[in-house]
C-alpha positions in Angstrom: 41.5 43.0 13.4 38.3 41.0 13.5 37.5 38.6 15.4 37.9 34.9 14.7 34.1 34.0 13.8 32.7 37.3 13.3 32.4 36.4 9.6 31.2 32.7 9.7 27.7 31.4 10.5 27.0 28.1 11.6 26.6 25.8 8.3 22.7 25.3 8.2 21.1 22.2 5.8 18.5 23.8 3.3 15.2 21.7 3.6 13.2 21.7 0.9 9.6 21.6 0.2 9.8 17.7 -1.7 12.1 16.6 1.0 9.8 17.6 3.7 6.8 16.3 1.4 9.0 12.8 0.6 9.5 11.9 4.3 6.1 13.2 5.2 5.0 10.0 2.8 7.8 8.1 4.0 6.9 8.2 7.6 3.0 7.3 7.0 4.8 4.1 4.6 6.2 3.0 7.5 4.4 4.1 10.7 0.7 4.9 9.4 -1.5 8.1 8.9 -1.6 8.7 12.6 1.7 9.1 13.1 2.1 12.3 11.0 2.8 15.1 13.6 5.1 18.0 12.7 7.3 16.6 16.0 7.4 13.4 14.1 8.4 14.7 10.8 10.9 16.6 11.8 12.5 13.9 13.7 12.4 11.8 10.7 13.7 14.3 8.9 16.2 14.9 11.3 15.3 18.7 11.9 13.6 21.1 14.2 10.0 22.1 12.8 10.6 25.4 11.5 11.7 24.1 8.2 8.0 22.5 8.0 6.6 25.6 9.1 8.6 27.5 6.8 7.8 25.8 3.7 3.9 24.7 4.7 1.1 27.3 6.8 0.3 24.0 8.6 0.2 20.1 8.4 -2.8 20.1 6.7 -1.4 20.6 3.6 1.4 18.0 4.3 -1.8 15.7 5.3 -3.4 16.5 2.1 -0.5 15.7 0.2 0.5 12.4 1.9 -3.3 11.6 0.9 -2.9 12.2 -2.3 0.0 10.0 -3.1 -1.4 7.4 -0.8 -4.2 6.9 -3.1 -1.9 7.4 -5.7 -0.1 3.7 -4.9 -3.3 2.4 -4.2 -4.7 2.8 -7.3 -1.6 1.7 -9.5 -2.2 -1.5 -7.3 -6.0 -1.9 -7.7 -5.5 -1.2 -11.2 -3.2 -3.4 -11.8 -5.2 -6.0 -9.8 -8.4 -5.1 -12.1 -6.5 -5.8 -15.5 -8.1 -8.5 -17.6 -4.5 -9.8 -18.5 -4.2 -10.2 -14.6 -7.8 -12.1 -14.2 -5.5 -16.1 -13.0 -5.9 -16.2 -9.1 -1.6 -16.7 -9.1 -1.0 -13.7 -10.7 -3.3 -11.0 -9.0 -3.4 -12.8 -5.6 0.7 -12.3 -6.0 0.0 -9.2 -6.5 -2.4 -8.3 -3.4 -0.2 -9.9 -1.5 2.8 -8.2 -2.8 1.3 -5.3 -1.9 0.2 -6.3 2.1 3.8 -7.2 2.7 5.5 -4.4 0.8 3.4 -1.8 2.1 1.7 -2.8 5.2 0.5 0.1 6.7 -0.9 1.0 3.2 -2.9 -2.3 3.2 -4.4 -1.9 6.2 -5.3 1.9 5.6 -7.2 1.0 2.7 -8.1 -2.7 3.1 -8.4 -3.2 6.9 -9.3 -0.3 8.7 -12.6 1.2 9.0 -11.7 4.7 7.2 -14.0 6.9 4.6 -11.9 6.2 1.8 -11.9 2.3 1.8 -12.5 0.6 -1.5 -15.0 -2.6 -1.1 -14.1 -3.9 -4.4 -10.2 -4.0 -3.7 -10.5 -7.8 -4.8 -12.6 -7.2 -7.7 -11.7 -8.4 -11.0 -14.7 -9.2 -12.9 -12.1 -10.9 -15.7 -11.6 -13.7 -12.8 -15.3 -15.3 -13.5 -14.8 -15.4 -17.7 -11.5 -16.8 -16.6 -13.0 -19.5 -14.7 -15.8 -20.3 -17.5 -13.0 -20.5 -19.9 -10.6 -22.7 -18.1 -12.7 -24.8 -16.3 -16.0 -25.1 -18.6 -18.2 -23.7 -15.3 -21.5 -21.9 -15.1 -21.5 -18.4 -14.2 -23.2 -19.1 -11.0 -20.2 -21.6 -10.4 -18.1 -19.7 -11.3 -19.3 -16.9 -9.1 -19.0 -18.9 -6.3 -15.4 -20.1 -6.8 -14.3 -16.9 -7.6 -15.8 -15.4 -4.1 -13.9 -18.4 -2.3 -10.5 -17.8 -4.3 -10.7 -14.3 -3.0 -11.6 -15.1 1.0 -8.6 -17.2 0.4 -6.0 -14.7 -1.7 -7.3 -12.1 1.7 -6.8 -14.1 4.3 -2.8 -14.9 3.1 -2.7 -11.5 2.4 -3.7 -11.0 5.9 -1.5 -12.9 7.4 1.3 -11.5 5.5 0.9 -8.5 6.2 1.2 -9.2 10.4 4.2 -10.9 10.0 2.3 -14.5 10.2 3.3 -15.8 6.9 6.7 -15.0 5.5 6.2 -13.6 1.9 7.3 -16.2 -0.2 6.5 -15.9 -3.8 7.1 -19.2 -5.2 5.2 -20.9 -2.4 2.6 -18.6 -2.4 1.8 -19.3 -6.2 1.8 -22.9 -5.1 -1.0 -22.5 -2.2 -3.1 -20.5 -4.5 -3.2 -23.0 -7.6 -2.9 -25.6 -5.2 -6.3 -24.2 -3.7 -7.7 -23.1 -6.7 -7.4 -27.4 -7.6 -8.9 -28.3 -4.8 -12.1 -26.2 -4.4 -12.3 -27.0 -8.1 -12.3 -30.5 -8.2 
């Protein structure tokens, strides 16, 4: 007779490479590029780091990745910032916004911090100016220079947004941009 056990093996959780690849870009969402570690993955996962070893040579490859889709979100946002149907301060400074307070730690990567793959014209939508000429009969020079304020402005909410200074509030940020856009234009 066997003995009780002798055919069982403890249940184990099969880890697979997109889950490991999915909280990888989870985790650097929510804590930042420095905080992917295999120690740290696997304890978001929850698991030991053989499965990451298993599946990947080494984090490199999980950095790599977790790059990739990072500029992946960051262009859908910039994109969609830089579309001429998006050129009124309301709608793409919602949207910059939007995107400081939904991912924070992606903001700051690419808008804040100091790092190689920083985009100076995050802000730039050259349909803004045209949109000022049109609306407001301005020069171009005027225009430039409004449009360069707007934008100081749309950062600096999005700035305080994204640390938690200024609740996200879409209705009243629509309000404090065209109520600012008025002002300076007046």
């Amino acid at each position: 007779m066997k003995e009780m056990g002798e055919n069982f093996m403890a249940a184990t959780k099969k880890i697979s490479k997109e889950g490991i690849l999915e909280a990888a870009f989870n985790l650097v969402r929510q804590e930042g590029i420095d905080s992917l570690s295999a120690r740290r993955l696997a304890k978001a996962i929850p698991c030991s780091t053989q499965p990451i070893y298993e599946n990947f040579k080494d984090m490199g490859v999980i950095r790599d990745y977790t790059l990739d889709r990072m500029e992946s979100v960051y262009k859908e946002v910039t994109d969609k910032i830089q579309d001429k149907d998006n050129a009124e301060y309301s709608r793409f400074g919602l949207d910059v916004i939007e995107f400081a307070d939904r991912d924070r730690k992606l903001f700051r990567y690419f808008v804040v911090e100091d790092t190689a793959v920083r985009d100076e014209k995050f802000l730039e939508n050259t349909h803004s100016v045209d949109w000022l000429i049109d609306q407001y009969g301005m020069t171009v020079d005027a225009a430039e220079a409004v449009d360069r304020e707007m934008k100081y402005y749309i950062m600096g909410m999005a700035l305080l947004v994204n640390t938690g200074k200024m609740p996200f509030d879409r209705t009243e940020i629509v309000k404090k941009i065209d109520d600012y856009l008025k002002y300076i234009t007046a």
